[in-house]
N, CA, C and O atoms as CSV, one atom per row, in Angstrom:
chain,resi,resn,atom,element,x,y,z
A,1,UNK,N,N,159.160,200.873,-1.049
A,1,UNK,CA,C,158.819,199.541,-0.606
A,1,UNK,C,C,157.304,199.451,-0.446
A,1,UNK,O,O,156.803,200.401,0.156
A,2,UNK,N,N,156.608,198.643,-0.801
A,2,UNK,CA,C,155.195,198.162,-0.787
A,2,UNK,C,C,154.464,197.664,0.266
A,2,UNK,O,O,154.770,196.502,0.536
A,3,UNK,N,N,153.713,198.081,0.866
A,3,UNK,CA,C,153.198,196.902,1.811
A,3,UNK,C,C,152.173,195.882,1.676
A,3,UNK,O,O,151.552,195.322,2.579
A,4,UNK,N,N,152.072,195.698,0.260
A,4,UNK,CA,C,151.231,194.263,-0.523
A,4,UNK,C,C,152.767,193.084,-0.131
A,4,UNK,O,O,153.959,193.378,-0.209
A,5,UNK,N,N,152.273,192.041,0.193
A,5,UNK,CA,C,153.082,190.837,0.683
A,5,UNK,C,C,152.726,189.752,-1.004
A,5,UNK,O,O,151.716,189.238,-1.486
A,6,UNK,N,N,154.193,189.839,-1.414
A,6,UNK,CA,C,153.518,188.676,-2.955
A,6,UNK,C,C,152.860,187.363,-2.191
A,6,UNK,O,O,152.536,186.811,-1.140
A,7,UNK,N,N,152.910,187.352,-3.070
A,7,UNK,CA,C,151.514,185.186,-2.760
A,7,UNK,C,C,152.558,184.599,-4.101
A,7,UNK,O,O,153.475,185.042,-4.793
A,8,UNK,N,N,151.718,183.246,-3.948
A,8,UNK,CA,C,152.405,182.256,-5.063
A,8,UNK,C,C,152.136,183.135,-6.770
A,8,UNK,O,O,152.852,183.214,-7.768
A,9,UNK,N,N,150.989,183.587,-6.493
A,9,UNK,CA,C,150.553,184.285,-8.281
A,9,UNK,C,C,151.256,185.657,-8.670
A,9,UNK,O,O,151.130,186.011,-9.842
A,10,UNK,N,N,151.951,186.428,-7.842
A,10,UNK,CA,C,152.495,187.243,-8.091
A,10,UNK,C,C,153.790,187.191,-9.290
A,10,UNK,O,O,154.321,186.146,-9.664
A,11,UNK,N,N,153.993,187.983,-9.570
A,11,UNK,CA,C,155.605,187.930,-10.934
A,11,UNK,C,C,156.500,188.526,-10.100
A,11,UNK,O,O,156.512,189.476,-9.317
A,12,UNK,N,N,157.176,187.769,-10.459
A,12,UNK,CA,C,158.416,188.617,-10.187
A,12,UNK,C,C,159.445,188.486,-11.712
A,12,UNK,O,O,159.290,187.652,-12.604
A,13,UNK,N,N,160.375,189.459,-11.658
A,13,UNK,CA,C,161.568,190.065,-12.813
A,13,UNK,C,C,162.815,190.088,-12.319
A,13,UNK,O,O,162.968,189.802,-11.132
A,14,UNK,N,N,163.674,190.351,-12.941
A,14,UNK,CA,C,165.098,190.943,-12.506
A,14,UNK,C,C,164.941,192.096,-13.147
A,14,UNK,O,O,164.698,192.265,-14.342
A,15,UNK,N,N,165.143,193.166,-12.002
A,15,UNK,CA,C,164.929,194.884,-11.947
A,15,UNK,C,C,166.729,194.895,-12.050
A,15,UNK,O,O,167.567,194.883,-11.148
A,16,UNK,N,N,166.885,194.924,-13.591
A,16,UNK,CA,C,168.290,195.438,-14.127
A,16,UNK,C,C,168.558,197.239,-12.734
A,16,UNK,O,O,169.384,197.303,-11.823
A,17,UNK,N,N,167.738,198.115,-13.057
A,17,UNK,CA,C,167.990,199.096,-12.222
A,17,UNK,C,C,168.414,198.835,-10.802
A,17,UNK,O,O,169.202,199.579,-10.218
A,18,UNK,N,N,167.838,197.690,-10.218
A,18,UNK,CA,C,168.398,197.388,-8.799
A,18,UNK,C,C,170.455,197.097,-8.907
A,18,UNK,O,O,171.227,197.646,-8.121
A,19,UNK,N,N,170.766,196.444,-9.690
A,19,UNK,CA,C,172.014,195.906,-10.331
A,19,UNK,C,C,172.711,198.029,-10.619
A,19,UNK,O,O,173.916,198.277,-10.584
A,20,UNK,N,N,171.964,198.814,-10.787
A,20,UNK,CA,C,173.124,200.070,-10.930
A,20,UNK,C,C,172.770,200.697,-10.055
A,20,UNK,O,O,173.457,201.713,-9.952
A,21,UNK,N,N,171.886,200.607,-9.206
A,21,UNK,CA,C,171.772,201.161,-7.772
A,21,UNK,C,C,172.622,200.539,-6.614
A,21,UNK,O,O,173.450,201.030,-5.847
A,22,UNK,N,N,172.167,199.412,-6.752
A,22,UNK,CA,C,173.470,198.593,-5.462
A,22,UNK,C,C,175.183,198.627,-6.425
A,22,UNK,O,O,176.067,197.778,-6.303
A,23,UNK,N,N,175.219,199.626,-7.160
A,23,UNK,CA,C,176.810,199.136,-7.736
A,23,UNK,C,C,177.396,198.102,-8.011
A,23,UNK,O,O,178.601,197.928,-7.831
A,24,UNK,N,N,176.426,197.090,-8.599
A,24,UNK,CA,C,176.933,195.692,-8.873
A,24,UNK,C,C,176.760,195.622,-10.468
A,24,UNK,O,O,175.743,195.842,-11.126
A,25,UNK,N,N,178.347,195.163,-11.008
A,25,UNK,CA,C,178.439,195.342,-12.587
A,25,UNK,C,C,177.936,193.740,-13.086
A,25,UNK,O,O,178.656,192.766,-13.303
A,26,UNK,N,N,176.632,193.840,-13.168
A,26,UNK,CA,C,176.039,192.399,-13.660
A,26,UNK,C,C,176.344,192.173,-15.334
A,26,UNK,O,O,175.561,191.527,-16.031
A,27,UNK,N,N,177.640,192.821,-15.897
A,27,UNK,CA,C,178.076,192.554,-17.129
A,27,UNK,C,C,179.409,190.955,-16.656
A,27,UNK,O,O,179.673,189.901,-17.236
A,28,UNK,N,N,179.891,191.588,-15.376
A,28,UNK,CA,C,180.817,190.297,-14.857
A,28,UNK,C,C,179.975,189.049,-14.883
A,28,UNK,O,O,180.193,188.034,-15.545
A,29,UNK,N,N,178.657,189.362,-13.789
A,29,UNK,CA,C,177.860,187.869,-13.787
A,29,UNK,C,C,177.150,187.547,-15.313
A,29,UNK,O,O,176.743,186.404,-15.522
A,30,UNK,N,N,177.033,188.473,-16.244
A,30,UNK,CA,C,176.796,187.799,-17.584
A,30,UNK,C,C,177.935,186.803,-18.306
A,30,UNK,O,O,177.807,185.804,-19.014
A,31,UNK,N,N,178.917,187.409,-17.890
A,31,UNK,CA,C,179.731,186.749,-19.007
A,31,UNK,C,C,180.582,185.081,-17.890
A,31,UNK,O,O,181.237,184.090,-18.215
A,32,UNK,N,N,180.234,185.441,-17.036
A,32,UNK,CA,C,180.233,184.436,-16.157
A,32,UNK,C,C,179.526,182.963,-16.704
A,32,UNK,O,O,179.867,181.788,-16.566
A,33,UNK,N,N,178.176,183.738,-17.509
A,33,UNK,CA,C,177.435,182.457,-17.922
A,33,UNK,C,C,177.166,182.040,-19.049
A,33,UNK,O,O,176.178,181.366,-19.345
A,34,UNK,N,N,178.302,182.526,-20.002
A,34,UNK,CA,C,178.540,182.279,-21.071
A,34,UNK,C,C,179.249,180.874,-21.351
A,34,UNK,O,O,180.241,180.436,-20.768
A,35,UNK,N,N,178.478,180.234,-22.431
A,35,UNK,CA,C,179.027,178.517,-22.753
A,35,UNK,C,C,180.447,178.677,-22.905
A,35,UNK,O,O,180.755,179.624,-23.628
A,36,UNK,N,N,181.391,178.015,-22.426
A,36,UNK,CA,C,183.351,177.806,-23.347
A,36,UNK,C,C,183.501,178.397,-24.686
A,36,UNK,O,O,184.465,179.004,-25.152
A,37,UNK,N,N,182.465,178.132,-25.169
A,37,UNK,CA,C,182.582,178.754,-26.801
A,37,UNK,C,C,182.886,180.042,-27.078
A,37,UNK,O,O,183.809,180.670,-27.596
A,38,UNK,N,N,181.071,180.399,-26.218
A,38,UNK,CA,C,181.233,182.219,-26.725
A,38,UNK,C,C,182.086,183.198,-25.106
A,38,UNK,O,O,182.221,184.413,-24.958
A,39,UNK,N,N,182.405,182.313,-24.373
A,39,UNK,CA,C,183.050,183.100,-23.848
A,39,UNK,C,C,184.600,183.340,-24.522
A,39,UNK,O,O,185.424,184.247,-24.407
A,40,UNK,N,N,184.578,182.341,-25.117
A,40,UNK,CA,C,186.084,182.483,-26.156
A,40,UNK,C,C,185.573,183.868,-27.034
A,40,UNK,O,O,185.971,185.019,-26.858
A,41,UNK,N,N,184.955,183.574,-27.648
A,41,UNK,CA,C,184.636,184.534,-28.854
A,41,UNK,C,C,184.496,185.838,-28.547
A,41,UNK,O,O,185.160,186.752,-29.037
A,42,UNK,N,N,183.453,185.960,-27.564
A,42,UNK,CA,C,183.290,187.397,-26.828
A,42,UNK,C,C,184.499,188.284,-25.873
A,42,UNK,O,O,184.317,189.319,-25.232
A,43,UNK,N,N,185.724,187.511,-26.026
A,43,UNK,CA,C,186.377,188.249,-25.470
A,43,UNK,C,C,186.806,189.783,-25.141
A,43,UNK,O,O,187.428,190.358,-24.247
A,44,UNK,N,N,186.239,190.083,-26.164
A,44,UNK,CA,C,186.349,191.783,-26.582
A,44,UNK,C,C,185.403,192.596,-26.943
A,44,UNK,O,O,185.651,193.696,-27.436
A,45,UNK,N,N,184.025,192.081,-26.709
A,45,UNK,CA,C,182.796,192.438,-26.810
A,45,UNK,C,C,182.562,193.592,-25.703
A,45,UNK,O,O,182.257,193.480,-24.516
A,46,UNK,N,N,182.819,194.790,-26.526
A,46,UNK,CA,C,182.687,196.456,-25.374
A,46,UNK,C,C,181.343,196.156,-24.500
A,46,UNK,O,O,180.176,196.148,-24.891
A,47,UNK,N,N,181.998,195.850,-22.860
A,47,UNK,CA,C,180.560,196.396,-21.721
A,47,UNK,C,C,179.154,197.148,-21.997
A,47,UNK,O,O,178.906,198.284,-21.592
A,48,UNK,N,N,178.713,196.741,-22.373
A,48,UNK,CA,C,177.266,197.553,-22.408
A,48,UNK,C,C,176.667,197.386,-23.915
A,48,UNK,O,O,175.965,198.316,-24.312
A,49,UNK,N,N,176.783,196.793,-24.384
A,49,UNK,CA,C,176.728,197.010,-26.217
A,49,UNK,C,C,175.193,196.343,-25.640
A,49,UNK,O,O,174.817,195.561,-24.767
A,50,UNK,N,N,174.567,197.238,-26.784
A,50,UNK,CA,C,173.267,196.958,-26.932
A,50,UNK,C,C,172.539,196.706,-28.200
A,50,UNK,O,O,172.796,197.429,-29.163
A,51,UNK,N,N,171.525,195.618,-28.323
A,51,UNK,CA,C,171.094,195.328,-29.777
A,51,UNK,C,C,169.542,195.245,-29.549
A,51,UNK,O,O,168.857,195.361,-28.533
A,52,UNK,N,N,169.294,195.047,-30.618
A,52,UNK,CA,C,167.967,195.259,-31.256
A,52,UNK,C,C,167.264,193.738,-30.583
A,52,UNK,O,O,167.615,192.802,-31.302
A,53,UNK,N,N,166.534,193.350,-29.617
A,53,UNK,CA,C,166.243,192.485,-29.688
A,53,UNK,C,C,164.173,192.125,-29.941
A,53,UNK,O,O,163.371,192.563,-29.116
A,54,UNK,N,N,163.699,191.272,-31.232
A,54,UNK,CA,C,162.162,191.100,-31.540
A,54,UNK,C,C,162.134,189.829,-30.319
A,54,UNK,O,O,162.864,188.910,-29.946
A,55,UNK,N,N,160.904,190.377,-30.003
A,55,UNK,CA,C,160.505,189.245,-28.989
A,55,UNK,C,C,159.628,188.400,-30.010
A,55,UNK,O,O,158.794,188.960,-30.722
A,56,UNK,N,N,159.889,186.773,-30.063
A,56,UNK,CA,C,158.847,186.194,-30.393
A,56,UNK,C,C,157.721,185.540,-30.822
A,56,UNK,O,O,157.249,184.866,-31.738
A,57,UNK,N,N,157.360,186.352,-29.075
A,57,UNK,CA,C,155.692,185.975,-29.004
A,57,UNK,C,C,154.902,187.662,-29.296
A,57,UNK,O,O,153.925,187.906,-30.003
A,58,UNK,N,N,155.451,188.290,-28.757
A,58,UNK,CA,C,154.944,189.676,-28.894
A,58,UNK,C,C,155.182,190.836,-30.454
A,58,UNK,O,O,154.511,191.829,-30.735
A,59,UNK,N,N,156.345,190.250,-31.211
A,59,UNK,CA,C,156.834,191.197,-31.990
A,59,UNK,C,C,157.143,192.343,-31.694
A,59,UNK,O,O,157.419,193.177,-32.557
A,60,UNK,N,N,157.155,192.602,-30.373
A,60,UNK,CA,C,158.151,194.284,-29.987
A,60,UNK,C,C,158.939,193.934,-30.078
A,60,UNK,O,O,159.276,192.789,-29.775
A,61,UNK,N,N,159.747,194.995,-30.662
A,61,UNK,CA,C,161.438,195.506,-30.402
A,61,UNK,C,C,161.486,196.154,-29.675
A,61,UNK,O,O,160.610,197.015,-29.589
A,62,UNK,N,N,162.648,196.087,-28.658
A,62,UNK,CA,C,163.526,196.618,-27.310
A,62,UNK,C,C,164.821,196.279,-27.410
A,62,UNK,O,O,165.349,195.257,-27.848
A,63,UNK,N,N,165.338,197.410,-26.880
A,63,UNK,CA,C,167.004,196.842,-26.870
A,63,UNK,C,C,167.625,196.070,-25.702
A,63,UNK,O,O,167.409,196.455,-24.553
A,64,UNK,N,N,168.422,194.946,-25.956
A,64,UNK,CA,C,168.793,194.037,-24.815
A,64,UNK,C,C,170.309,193.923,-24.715
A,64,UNK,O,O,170.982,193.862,-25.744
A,65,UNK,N,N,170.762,193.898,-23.732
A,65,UNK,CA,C,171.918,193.776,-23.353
A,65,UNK,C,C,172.764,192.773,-24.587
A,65,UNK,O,O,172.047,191.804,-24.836
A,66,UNK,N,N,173.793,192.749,-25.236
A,66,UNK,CA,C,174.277,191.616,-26.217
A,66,UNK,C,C,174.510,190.536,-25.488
A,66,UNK,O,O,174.204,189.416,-25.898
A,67,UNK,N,N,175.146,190.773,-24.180
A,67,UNK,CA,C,175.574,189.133,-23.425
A,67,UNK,C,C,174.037,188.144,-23.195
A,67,UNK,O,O,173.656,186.985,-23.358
A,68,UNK,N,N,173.525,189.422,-22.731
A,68,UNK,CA,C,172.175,188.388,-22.877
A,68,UNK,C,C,171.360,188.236,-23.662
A,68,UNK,O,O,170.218,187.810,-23.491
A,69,UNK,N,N,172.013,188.667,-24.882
A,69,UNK,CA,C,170.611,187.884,-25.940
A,69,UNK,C,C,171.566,186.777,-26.346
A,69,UNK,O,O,171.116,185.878,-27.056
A,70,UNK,N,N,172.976,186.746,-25.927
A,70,UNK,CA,C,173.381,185.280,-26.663
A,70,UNK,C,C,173.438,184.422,-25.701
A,70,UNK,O,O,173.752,183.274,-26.014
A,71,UNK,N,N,173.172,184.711,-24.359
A,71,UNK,CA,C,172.842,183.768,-22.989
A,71,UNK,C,C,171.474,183.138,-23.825
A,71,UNK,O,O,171.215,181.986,-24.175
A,72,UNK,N,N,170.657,184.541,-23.994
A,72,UNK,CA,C,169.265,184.167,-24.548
A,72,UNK,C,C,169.096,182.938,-25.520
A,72,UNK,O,O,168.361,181.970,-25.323
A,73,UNK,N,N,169.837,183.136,-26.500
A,73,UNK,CA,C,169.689,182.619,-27.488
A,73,UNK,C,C,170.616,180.918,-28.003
A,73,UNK,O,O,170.510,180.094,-28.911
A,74,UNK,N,N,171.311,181.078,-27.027
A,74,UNK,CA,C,172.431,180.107,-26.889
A,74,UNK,C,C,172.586,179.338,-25.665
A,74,UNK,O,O,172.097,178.302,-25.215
A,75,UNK,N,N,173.544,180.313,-25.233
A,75,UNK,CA,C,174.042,179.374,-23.963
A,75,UNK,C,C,172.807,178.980,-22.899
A,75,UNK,O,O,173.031,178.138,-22.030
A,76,UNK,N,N,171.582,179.579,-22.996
A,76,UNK,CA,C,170.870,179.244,-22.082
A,76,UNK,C,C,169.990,177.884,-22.404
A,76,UNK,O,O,169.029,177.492,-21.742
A,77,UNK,N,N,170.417,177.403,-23.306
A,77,UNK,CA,C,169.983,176.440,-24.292
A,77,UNK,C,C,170.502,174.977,-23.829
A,77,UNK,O,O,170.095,173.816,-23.886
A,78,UNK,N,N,171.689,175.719,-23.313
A,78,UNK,CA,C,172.572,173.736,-23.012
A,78,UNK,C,C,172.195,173.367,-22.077
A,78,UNK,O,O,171.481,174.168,-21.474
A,79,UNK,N,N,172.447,171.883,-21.358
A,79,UNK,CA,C,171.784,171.325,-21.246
A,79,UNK,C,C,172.360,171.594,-19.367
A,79,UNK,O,O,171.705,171.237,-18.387
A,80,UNK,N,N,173.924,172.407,-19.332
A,80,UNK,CA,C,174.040,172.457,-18.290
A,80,UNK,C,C,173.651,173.623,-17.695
A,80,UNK,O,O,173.791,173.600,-16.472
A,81,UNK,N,N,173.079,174.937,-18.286
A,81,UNK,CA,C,172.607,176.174,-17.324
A,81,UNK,C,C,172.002,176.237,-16.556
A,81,UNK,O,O,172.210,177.088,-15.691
A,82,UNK,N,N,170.872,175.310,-16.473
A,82,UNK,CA,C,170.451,174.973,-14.773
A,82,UNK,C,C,169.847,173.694,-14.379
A,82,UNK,O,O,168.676,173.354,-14.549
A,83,UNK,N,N,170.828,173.011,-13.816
A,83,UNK,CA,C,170.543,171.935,-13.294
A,83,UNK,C,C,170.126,171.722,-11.956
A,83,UNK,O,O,170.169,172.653,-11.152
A,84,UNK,N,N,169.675,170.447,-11.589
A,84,UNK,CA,C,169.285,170.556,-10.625
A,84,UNK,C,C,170.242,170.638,-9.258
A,84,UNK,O,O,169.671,170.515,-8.175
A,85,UNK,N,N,171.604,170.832,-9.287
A,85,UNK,CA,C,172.501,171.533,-8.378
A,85,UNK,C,C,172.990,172.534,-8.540
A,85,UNK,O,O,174.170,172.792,-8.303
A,86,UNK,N,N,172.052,173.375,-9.035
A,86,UNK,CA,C,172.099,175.050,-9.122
A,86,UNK,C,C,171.334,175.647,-7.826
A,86,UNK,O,O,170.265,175.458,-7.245
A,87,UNK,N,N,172.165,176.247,-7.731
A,87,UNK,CA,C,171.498,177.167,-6.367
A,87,UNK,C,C,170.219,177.563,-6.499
A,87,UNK,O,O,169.903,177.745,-7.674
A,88,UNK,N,N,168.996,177.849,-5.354
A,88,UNK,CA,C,167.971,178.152,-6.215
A,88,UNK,C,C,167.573,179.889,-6.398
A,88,UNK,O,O,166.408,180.173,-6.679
A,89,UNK,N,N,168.386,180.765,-6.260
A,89,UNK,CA,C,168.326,182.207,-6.562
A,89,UNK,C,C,168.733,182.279,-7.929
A,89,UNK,O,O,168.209,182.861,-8.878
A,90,UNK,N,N,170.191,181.293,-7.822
A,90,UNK,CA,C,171.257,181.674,-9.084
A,90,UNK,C,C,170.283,180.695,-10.535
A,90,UNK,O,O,170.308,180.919,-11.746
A,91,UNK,N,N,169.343,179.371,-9.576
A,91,UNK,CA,C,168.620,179.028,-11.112
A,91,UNK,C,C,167.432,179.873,-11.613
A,91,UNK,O,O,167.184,179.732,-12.811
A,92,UNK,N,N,166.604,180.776,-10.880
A,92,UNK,CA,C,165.753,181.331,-11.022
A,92,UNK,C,C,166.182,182.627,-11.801
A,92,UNK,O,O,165.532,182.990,-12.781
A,93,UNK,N,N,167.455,183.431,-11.288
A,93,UNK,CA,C,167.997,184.438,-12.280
A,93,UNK,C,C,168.428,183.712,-13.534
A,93,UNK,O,O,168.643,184.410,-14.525
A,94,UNK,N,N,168.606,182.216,-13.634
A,94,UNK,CA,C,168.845,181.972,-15.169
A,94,UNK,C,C,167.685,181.712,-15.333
A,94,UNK,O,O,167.786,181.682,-16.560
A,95,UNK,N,N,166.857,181.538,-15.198
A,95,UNK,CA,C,165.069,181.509,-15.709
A,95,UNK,C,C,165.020,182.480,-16.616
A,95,UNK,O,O,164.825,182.434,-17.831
A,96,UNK,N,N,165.228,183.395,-15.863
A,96,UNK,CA,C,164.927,184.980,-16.166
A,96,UNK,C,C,165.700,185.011,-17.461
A,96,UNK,O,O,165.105,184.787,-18.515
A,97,UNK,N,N,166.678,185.212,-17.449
A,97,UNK,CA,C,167.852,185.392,-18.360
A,97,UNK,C,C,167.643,184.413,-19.522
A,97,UNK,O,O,168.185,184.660,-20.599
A,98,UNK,N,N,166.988,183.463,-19.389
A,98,UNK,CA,C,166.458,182.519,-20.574
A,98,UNK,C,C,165.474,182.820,-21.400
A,98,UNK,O,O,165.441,182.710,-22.625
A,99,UNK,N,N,164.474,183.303,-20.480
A,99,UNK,CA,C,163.102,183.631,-20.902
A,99,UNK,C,C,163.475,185.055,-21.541
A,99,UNK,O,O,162.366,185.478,-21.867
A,100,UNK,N,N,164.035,185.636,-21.756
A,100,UNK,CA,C,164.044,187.232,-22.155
A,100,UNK,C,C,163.789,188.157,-20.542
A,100,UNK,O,O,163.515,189.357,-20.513
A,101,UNK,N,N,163.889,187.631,-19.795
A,101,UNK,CA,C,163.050,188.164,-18.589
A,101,UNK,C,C,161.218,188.760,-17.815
A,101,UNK,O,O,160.731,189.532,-16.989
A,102,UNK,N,N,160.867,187.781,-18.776
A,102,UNK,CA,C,158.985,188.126,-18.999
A,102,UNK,C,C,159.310,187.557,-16.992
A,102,UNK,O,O,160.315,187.170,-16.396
A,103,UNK,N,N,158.082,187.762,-16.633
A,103,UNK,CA,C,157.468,187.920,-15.550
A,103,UNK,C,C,157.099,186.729,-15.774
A,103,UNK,O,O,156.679,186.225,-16.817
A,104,UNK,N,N,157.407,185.917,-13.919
A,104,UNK,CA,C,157.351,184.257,-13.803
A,104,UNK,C,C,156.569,184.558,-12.357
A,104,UNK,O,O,156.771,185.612,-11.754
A,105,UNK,N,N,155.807,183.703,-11.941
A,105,UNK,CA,C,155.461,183.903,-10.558
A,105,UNK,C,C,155.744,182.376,-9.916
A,105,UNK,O,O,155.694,181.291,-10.494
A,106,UNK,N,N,155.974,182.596,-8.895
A,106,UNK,CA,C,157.063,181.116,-7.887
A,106,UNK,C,C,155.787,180.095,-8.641
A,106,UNK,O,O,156.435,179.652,-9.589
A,107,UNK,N,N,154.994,179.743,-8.717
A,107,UNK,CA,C,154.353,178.523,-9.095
A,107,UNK,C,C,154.776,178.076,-10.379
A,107,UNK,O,O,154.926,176.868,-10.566
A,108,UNK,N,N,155.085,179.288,-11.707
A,108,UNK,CA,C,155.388,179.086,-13.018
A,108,UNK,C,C,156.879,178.421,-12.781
A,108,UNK,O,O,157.367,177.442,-13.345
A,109,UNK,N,N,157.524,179.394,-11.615
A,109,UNK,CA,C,158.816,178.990,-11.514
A,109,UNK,C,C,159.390,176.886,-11.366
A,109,UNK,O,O,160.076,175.983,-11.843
A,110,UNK,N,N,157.959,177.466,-9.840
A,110,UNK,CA,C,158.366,175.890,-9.690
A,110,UNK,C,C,157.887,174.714,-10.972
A,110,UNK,O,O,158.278,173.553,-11.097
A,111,UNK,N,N,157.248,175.221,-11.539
A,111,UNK,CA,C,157.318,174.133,-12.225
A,111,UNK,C,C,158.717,173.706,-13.396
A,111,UNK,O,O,159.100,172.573,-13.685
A,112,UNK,N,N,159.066,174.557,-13.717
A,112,UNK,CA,C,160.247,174.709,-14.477
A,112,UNK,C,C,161.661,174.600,-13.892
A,112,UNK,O,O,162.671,174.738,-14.582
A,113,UNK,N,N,161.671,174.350,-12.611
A,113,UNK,CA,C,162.784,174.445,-11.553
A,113,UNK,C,C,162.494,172.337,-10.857
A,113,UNK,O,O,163.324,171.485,-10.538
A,114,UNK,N,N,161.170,172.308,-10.899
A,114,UNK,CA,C,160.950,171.486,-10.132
A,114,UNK,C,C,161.305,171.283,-8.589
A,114,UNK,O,O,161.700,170.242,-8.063
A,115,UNK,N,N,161.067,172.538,-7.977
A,115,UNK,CA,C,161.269,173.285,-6.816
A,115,UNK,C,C,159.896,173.851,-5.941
A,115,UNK,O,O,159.100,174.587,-6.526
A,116,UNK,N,N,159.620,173.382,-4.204
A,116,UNK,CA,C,158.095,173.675,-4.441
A,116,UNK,C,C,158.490,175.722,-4.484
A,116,UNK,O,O,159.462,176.453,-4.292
A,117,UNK,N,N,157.392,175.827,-4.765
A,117,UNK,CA,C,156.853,177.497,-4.617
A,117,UNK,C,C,156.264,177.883,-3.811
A,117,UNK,O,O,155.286,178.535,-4.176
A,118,UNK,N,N,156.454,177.747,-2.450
A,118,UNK,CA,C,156.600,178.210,-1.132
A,118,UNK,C,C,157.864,178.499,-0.780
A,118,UNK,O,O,157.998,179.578,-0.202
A,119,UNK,N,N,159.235,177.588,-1.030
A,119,UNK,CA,C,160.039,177.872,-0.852
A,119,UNK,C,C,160.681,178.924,-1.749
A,119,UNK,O,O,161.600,179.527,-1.194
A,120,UNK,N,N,160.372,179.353,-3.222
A,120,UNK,CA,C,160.628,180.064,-3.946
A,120,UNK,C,C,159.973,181.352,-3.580
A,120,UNK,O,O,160.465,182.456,-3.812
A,121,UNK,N,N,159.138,181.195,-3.150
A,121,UNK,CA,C,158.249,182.747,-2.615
A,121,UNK,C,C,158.932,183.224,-1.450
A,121,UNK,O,O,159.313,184.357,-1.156
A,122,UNK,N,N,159.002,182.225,-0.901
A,122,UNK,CA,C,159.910,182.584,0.565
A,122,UNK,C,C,161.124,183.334,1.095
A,122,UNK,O,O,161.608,183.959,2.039
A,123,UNK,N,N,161.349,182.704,-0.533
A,123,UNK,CA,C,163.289,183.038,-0.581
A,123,UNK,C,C,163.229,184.610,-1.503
A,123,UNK,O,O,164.141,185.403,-1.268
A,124,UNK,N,N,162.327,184.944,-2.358
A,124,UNK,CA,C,161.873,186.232,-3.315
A,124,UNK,C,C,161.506,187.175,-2.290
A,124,UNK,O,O,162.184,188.190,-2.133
A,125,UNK,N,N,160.522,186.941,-1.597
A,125,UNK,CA,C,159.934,188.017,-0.996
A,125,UNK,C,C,160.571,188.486,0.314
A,125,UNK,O,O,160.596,189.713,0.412
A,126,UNK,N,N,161.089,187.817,1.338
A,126,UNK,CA,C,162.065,188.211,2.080
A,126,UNK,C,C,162.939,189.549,1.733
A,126,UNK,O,O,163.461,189.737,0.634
A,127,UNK,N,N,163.027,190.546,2.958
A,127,UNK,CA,C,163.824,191.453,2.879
A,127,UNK,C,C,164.749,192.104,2.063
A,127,UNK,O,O,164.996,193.206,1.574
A,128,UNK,N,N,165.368,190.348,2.153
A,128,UNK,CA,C,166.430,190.959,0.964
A,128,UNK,C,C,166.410,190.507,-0.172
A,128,UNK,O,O,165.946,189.389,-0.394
A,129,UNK,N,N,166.969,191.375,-1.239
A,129,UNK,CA,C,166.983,191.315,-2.262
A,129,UNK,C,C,167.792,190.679,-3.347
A,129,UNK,O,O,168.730,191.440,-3.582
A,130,UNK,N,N,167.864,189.259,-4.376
A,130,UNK,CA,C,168.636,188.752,-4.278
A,130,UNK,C,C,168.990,188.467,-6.086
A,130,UNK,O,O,168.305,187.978,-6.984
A,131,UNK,N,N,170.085,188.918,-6.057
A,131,UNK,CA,C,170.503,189.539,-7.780
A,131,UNK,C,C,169.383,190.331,-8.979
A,131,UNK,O,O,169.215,190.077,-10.172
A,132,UNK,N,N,168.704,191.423,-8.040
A,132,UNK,CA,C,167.766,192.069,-8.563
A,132,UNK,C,C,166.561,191.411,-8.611
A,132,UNK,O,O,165.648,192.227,-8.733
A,133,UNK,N,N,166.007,189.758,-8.545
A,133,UNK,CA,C,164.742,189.649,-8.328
A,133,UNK,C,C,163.773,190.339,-7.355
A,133,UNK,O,O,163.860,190.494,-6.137
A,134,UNK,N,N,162.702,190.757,-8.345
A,134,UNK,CA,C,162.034,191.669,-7.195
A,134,UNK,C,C,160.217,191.367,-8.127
A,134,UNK,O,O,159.874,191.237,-9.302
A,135,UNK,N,N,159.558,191.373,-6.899
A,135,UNK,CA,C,158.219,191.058,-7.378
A,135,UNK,C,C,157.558,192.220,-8.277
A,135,UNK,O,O,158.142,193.301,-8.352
A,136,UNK,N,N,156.429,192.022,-8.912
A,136,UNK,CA,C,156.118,193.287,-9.865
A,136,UNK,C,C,154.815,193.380,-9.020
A,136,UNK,O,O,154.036,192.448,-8.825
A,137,UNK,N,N,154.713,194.492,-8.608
A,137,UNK,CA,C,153.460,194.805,-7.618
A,137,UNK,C,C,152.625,196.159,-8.256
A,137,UNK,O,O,152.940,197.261,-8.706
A,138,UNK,N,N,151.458,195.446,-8.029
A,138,UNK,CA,C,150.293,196.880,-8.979
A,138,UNK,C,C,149.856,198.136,-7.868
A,138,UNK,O,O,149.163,199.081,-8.245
């Protein structure tokens, strides 16, 4: 644990490693947020499958979870994945999950949430930890 306190400019991520440390199988909350379609389709898509995913803006390759490169690539696309009566932890982890998971800091957030970023910092940096968002601290 750090004792730098984030501010509004800080990033924060979803630390996948926090998700196999607290024993929470975030393959359930993926497929949770899969459109009617591909949750039809994916029915049988083996836990953990991993693909090749090019970022881009960057042109690296890294491998990404499959549920979420078609969250990525799809379902995070419609028009209902985060609206504005989305919780605001559960819309900020679909931020994440949209974006490929690049590093957002509560001001980038709020603007894309239309949420202020005090309250987004507020709710991040607090104690606890909330579906792996966690600030990226140097």
């Amino acid at each position: 644990m750090s004792l730098v306190k984030p501010t509004l400019q800080t990033h924060f991520h979803v630390d996948f490693d926090w998700w196999k440390q607290n024993e929470n199988d975030w393959h359930v909350h993926l497929r949770s947020l899969l459109c009617a379609d591909h949750r039809e389709k994916l029915v049988d898509l083996p836990t953990g499958t991993m693909i090749d995913f090019i970022d881009p803006e960057t042109a690296e390759v890294r491998q990404m979870d499959g549920l979420q490169q078609v969250i990525l690539a799809h379902c995070a696309r419609q028009p209902d994945f985060v609206t504005g009566q989305t919780q605001l932890v559960e819309a900020v982890f679909r931020i994440f999950l949209s974006n490929g998971n690049s590093p957002l800091s509560p001001m980038e957030l709020s603007e894309r949430l239309g949420r202020p970023a005090n309250t987004i910092l507020l709710t991040l940096s607090g104690p606890r930890v909330y579906k792996g968002i966690r600030p990226i601290l140097d």
